[in-house]
C-alpha positions as CSV (number, residue, x, y, z in Angstrom):
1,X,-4.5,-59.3,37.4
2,X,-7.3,-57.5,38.7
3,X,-5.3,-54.9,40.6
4,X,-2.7,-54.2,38.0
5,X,-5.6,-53.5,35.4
6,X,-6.4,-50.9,38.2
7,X,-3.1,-49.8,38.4
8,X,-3.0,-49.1,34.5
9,X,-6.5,-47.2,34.5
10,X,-5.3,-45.3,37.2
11,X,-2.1,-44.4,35.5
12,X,-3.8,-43.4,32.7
13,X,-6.3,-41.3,34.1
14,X,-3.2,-39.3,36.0
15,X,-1.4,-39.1,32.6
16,X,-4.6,-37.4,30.7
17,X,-4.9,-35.3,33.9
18,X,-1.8,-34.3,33.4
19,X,-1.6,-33.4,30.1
20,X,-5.0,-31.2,30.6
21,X,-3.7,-29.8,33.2
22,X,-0.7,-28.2,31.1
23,X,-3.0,-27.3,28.2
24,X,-4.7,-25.4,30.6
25,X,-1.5,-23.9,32.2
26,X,-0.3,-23.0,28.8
27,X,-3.1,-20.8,27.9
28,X,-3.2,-19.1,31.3
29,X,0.2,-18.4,30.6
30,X,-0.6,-17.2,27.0
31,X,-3.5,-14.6,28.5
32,X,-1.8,-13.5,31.5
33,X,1.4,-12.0,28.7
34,X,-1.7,-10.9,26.5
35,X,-2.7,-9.0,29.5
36,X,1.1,-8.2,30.7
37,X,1.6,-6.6,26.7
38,X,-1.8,-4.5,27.3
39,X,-0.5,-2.8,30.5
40,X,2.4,-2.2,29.4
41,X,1.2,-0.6,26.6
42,X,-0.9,1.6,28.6
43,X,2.2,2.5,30.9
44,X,4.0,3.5,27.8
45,X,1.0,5.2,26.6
46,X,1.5,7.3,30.2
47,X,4.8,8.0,29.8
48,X,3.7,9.2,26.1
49,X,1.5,11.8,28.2
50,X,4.4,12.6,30.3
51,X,7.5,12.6,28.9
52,X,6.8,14.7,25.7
53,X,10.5,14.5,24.8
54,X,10.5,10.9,23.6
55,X,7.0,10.8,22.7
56,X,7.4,9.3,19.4
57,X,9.3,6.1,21.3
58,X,6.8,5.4,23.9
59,X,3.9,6.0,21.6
60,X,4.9,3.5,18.8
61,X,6.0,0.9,22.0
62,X,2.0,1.5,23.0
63,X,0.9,0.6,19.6
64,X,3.1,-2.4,19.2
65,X,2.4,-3.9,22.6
66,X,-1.2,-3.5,22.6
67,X,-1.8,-4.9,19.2
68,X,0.4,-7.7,20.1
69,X,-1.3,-8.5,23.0
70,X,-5.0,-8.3,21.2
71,X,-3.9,-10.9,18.3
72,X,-3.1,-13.8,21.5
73,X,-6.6,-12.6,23.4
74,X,-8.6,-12.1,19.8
75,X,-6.4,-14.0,17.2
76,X,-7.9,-13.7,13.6
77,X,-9.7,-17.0,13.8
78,X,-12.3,-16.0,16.2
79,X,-13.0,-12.9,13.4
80,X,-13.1,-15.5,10.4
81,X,-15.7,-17.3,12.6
82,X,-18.0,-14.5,13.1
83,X,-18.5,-14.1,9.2
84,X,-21.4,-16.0,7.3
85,X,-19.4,-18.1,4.6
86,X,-22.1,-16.9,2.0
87,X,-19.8,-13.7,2.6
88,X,-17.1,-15.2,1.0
89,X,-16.3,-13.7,-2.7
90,X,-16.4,-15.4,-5.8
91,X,-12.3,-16.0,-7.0
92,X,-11.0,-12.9,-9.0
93,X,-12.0,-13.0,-12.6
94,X,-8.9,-13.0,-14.6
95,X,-11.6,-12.5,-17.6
96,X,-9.8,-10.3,-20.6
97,X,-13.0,-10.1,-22.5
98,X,-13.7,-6.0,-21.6
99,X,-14.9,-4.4,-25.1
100,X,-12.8,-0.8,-25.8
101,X,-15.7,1.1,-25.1
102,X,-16.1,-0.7,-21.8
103,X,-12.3,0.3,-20.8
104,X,-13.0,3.6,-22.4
105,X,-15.8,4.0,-19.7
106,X,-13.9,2.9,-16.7
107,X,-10.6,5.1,-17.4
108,X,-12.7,8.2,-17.6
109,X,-15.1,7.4,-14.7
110,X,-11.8,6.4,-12.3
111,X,-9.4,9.5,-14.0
112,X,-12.9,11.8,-13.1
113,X,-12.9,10.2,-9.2
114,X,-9.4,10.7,-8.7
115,X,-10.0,14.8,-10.0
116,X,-13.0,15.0,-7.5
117,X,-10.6,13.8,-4.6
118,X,-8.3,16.7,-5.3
119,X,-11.3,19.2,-5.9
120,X,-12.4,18.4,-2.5
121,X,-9.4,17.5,-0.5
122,X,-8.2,21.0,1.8
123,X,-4.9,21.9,2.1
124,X,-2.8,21.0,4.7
125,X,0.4,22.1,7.0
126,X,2.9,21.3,4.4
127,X,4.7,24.2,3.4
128,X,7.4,24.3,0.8
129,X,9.5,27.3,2.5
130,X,9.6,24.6,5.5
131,X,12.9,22.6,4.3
132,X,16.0,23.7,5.8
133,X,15.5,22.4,9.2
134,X,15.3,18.7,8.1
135,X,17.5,18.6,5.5
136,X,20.0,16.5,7.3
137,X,17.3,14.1,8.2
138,X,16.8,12.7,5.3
139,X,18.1,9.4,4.2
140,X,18.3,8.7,0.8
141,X,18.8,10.6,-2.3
142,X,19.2,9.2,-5.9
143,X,18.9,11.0,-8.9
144,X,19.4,10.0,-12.3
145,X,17.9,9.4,-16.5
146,X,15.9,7.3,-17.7
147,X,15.5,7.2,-21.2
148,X,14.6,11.3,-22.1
149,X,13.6,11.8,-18.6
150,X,15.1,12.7,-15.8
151,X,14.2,12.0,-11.7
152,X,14.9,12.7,-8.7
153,X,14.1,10.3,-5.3
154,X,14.3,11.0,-1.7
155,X,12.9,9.1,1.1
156,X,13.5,9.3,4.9
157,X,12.5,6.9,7.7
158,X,11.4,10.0,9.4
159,X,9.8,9.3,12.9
160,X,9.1,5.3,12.1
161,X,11.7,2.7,13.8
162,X,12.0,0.9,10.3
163,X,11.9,2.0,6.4
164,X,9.2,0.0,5.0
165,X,9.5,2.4,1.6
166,X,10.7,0.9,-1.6
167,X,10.5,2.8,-5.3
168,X,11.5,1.8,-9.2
169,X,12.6,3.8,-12.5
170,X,13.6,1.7,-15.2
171,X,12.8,1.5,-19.1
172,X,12.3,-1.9,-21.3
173,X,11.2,-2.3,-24.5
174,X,8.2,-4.5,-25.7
175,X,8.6,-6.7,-28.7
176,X,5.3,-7.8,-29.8
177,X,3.7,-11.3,-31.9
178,X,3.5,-9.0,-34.8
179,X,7.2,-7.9,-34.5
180,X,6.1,-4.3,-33.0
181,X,8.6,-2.3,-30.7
182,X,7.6,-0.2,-28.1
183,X,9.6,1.3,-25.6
184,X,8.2,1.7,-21.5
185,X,9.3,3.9,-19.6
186,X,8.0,2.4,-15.2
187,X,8.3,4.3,-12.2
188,X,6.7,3.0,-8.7
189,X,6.1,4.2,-5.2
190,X,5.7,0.8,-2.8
191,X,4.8,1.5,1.0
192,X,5.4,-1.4,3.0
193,X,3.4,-2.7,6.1
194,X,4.6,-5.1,8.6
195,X,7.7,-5.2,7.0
196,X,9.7,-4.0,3.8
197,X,9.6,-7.5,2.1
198,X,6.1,-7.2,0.3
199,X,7.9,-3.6,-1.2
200,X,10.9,-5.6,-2.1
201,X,9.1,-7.9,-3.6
202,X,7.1,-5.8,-5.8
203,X,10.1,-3.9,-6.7
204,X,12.2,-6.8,-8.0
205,X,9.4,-8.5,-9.6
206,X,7.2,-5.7,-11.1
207,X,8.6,-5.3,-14.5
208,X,8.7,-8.9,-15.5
209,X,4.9,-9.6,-14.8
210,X,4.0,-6.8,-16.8
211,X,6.7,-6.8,-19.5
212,X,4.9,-11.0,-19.7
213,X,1.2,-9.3,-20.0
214,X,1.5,-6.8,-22.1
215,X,3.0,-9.8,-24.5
216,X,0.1,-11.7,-23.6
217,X,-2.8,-9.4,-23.9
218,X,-1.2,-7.7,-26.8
219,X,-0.3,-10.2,-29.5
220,X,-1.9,-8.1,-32.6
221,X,-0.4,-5.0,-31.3
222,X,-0.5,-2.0,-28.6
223,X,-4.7,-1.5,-27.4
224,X,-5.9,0.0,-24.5
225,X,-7.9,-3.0,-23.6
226,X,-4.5,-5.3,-23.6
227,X,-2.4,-1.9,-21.6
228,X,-5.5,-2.2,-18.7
229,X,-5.5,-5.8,-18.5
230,X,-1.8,-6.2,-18.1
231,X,-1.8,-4.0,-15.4
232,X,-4.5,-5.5,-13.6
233,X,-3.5,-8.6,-13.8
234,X,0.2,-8.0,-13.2
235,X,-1.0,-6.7,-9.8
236,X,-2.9,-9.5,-9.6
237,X,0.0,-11.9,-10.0
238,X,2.3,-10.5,-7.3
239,X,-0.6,-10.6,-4.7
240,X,-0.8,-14.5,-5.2
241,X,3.1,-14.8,-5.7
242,X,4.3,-13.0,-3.0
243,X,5.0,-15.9,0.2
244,X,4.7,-13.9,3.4
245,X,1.1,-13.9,5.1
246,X,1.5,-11.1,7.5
247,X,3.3,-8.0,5.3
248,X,1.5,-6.0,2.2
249,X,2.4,-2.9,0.5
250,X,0.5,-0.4,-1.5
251,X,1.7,0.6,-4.7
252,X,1.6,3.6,-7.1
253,X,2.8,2.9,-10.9
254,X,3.3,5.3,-13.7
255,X,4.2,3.7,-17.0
256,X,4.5,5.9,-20.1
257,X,3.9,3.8,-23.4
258,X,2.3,4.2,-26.0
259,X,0.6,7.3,-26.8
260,X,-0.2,7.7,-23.2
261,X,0.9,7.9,-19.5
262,X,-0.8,4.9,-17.8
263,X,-1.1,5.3,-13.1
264,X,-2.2,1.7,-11.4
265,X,-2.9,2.3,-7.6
266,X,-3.6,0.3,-4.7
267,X,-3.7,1.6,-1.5
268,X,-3.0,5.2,-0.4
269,X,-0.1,5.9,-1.9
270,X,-0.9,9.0,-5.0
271,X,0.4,9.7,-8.3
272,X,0.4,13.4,-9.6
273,X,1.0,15.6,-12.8
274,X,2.0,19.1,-12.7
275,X,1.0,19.8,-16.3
276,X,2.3,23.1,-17.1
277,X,1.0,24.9,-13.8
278,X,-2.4,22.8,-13.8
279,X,-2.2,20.1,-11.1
280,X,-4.0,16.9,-12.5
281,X,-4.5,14.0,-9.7
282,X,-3.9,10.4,-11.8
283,X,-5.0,8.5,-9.1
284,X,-7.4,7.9,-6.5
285,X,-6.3,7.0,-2.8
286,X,-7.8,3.8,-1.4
287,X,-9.6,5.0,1.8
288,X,-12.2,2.1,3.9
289,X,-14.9,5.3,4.2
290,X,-14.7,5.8,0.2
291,X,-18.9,4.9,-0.6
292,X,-17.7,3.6,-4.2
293,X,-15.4,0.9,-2.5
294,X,-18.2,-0.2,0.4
295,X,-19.3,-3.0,-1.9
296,X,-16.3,-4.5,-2.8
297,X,-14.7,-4.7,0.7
298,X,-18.3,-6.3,2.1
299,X,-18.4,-8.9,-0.1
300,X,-14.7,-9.6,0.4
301,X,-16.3,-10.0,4.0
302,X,-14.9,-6.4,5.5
303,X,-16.4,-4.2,7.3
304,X,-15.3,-0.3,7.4
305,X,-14.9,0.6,11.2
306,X,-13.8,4.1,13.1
307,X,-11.0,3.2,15.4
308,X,-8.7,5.3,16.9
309,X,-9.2,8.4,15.0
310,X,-9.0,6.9,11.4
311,X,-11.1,4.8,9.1
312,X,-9.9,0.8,8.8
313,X,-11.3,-2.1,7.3
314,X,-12.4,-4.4,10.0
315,X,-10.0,-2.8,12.8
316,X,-7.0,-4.4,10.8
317,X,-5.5,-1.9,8.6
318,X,-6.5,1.4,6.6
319,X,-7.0,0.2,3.3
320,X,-9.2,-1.7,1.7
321,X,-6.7,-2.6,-1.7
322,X,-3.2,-3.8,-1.5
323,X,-0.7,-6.2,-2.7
324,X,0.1,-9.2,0.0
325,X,-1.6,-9.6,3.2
326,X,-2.7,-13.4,2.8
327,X,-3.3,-13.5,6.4
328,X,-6.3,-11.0,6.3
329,X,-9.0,-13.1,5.0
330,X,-12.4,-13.6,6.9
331,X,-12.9,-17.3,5.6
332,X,-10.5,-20.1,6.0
333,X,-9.2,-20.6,2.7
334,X,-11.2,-17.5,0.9
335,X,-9.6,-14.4,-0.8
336,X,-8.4,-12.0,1.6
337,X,-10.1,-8.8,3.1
338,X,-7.8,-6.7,0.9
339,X,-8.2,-6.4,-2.8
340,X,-5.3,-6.4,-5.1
341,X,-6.9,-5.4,-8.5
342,X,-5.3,-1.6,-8.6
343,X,-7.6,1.2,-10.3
344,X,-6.1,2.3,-13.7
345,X,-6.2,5.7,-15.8
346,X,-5.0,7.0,-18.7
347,X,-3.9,10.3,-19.8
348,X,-2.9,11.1,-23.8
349,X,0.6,12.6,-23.4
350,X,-0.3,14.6,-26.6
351,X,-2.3,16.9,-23.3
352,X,0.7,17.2,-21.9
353,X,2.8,20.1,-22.2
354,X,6.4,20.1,-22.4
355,X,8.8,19.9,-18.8
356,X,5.7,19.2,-17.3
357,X,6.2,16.9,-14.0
358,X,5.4,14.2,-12.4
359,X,5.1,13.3,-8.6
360,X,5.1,9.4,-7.3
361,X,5.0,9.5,-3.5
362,X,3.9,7.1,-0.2
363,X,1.4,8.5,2.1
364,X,4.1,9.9,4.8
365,X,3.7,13.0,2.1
366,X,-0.3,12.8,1.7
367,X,-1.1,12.8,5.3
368,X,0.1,16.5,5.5
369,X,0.4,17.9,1.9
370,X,-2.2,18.1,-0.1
371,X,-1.9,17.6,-4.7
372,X,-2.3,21.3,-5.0
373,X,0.3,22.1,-2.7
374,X,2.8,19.5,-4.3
375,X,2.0,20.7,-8.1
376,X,2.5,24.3,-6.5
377,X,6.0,23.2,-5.0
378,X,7.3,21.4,-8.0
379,X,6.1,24.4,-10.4
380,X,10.0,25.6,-10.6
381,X,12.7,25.6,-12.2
382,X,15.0,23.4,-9.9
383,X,16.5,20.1,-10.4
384,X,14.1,17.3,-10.0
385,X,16.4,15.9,-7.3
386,X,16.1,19.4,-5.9
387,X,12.4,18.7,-6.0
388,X,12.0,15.2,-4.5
389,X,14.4,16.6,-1.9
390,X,12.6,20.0,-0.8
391,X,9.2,18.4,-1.0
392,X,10.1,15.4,1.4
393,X,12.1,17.8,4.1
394,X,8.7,19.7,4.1
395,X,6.5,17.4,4.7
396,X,8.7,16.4,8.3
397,X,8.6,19.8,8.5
398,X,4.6,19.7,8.6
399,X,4.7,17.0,10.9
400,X,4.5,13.7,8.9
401,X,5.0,10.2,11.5
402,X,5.3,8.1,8.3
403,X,8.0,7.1,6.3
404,X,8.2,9.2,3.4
405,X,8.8,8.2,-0.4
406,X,8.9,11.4,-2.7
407,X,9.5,11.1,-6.6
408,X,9.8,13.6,-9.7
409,X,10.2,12.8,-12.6
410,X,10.8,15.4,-15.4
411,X,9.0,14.8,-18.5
412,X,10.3,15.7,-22.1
C-alpha cells in the first residue's frame, strides 16, 4: 500500500509538472511570434526604405505587424492595470434636464470653436486643378435627390488595403404627441477603424434612434433642447448597441429640420457650409492635443501621447470621441477611453443663402485640404456629383494615404 501511495504522488507530481511545463512552453511560443511579427515588421519597414516602388505595401505590412506583435507582448490588460480605479468615470448622464438658455450657450460656444479651427488651420497641398490624373481611381460615385436637394458622393479606397468608409442621405418625417409634422432631411460621413462594421452599423441604424428621440424628447413639439438631446443621445445609443469590441468609426451628421441645419461630430471626420462664397466650419475635429478635450479623456482614464509623428490617446488611436471601440477602456468593466457623446451646432437656415453647399467628408480629405480650400473648390457652378468627384481626385492628388469619403449636397 505504501508504495502504490508513492507511486500515485509521484504520478501526480509528473502530471502537474507537465502541465507547467506546457503553460510555460505556450507562452514562449506566444513571445518568440510577438518578437518574430516585430522583425518582420522592421524588415518590411527596410524594404519601405528601399524599394520606394511598393512603399505603400511594405509600409502598411510594418504597421500591421508590429502592432500585432505589441498587443501579445503588452496586451491591454497590463494598461487597464496601470490606471488607479478612482480614474474610472462616473456612467454617462443620459440627464434631459438642460434649460434653453443652457443649450443656447453650448451651440454658440461649440459653433465659435469649430470657426476658430478653420481661422487657424493653414492650407494645405490640395489643389482643385489637381483632378485629372486620378479620376480613374476612384471607386464609387452616386448621385441623386433628396427631398429639394440634390447630392453628389464619391469615395475611393485610395492607398488603404480595405474601404472602411460608409455615408447616408435620406429624408423621414416626424410625427409628433401633439400631431405635429416635420420633415428631416439626414446626411452622414462614417470612417471606419479596424473594420467597416462599426460604419455599417451606424449607417443602417442611425435614422431609427434618432427618428425614436426626437419623438421622445419632443412630445409638446419641435425645441432646441429636445433637437440636442436626440442627437446626443442617439449617438449615445449606437455606442452601447453596437456588438464588436475591437472596430469604431467617427461620424459626421448633418440633419436639416426645423428652422435650422443641425452637425453632430465625433471624431475627425468635418462638416462644412459654403454659404454663398463664405466658408463656415459646422464642426469641430476631435484631435487628443485639443486643451478643451484634456479633461474629459483623463477622467475617462486617457492619456494624450506623441507617437509616431501624430497625437493619440494613450498610444491606441487618434481620437479621443467615437462610436464603438468597447475594447478601449482602462478599467475592467468601466466606460471606454473613447467618448461617444458627439459635439452639436446649430445654424438658422434663414443665414443661409440660396444654392449655398454643403460638404460631409472623412479625414482622407482633411489631412491634405484644408475648409477654405474645399468652400473655394465647391464655389462653382458644376454638378454636385461633379463636386464630390473633383474634390476627392484632388485630394489623392495632394497625397492623401486614407480612404476618402467626399459629400455635397446642394441646398435650395
Amino acid at each position: 500500500m505504501e508504495g502504490s501511495s508513492s507511486l500515485t504522488v509521484s504520478s501526480s507530481n509528473l502530471s502537474h509538472l507537465y502541465g507547467s511545463c506546457s503553460s510555460f512552453l505556450t507562452i514562449c511560443q506566444e513571445k518568440l511570434e510577438a518578437i518574430g511579427r516585430i522583425a518582420l515588421a522592421a524588415i518590411a519597414g527596410l524594404g519601405y526604405l528601399i524599394s520606394l516602388t511598393c512603399w505603400a505595401e511594405a509600409k502598411e505590412m510594418a504597421i500591421s505587424q508590429f502592432q500585432q506583435g505589441c498587443n501579445i507582448l503588452f496586451p491591454i490588460e497590463i494598461a487597464r492595470s496601470l490606471v488607479p480605479i478612482e480614474k474610472h468615470i462616473n456612467p454617462i448622464n443620459h440627464d434631459s434636464t438642460n434649460s434653453p438658455e443652457a443649450i443656447a450657450l453650448k451651440l454658440e460656444k461649440e459653433l465659435s470653436c469649430a470657426q476658430s479651427q478653420m481661422k487657424n488651420e493653414k492650407d494645405k497641398a490640395f489643389n482643385i486643378a489637381q483632378t485629372e490624373r486620378n479620376r480613374a481611381a476612384l471607386d464609387s460615385i452616386d448621385y441623386h435627390r433628396e427631398g429639394d436637394v440634390s447630392l453628389g458622393v464619391c469615395s475611393t479606397i485610395g492607398k488603404r488595403s480595405e474601404m472602411e468608409d460608409q455615408h447616408l442621405a435620406t429624408t423621414f418625417s416626424c410625427q409628433l404627441n401633439n400631431r405635429e409634422k416635420h420633415d428631416a432631411k439626414l446626411f452622414g460621413v462614417f470612417d471606419g477603424h479596424g473594420g467597416d462594421e462599426a460604419a455599417v452599423f451606424v449607417k443602417e441604424h442611425l435614422k431609427e434612434q434618432l427618428h425614436f428621440y426626437l419623438q421622445e424628447y419632443n412630445p409638446d413639439g419641435l425645441t432646441d433642447v429636445g433637437i440636442w438631446n436626440a442627437l446626443k443621445m442617439t449617438f449615445v445609443t449606437l455606442s452601447e448597441a453596437f456588438p464588436e469590441e475591437k472596430q469604431g468609426t467617427t461620424a459626421t451628421v448633418a440633419l436639416i429640420l426645423g428652422d435650422k441645419l443641425w452637425v453632430a461630430n465625433v471624431g475627425d471626420s468635418r462638416t462644412v457650409l459654403c454659404n454663398g462664397v463664405t466658408p463656415i466650419q459646422l464642426s469641430e475635429d476631435s484631435k487628443p492635443n485639443n486643451p478643451r478635450l484634456l479633461k474629459g479623456i483623463e477622467m475617462r482614464g486617457g492619456k494624450p501621447m506623441y507617437y509616431r509623428g501624430q497625437w493619440t490617446v494613450s498610444l491606441f488611436i487618434n481620437i479621443p470621441r467615437a462610436i464603438g471601440d468597447h475594447n478601449l477602456a482602462m478599467v475592467e468593466g468601466g466606460p471606454g477611453i473613447l467618448n461617444p457623446r458627439p459635439k452639436i451646432t446649430a445654424y438658422p437656415l434663414s443665414s443661409i443663402a440660396p444654392k449655398s453647399r454643403l460638404v460631409l467628408a472623412c479625414d482622407g480629405l482633411w489631412d491634405v485640404a484644408s475648409t477654405r480650400q474645399v468652400v473655394e473648390a465647391v464655389n462653382s457652378d458644376l454638378p454636385a456629383i461633379e463636386m464630390a468627384h473633383n474634390i476627392t481626385a484632388a485630394a489623392l492628388a495632394a497625397g492623401s494615404r486614407d480612404n476618402i469619403t467626399t459629400m455635397v449636397v446642394h441646398l435650395p
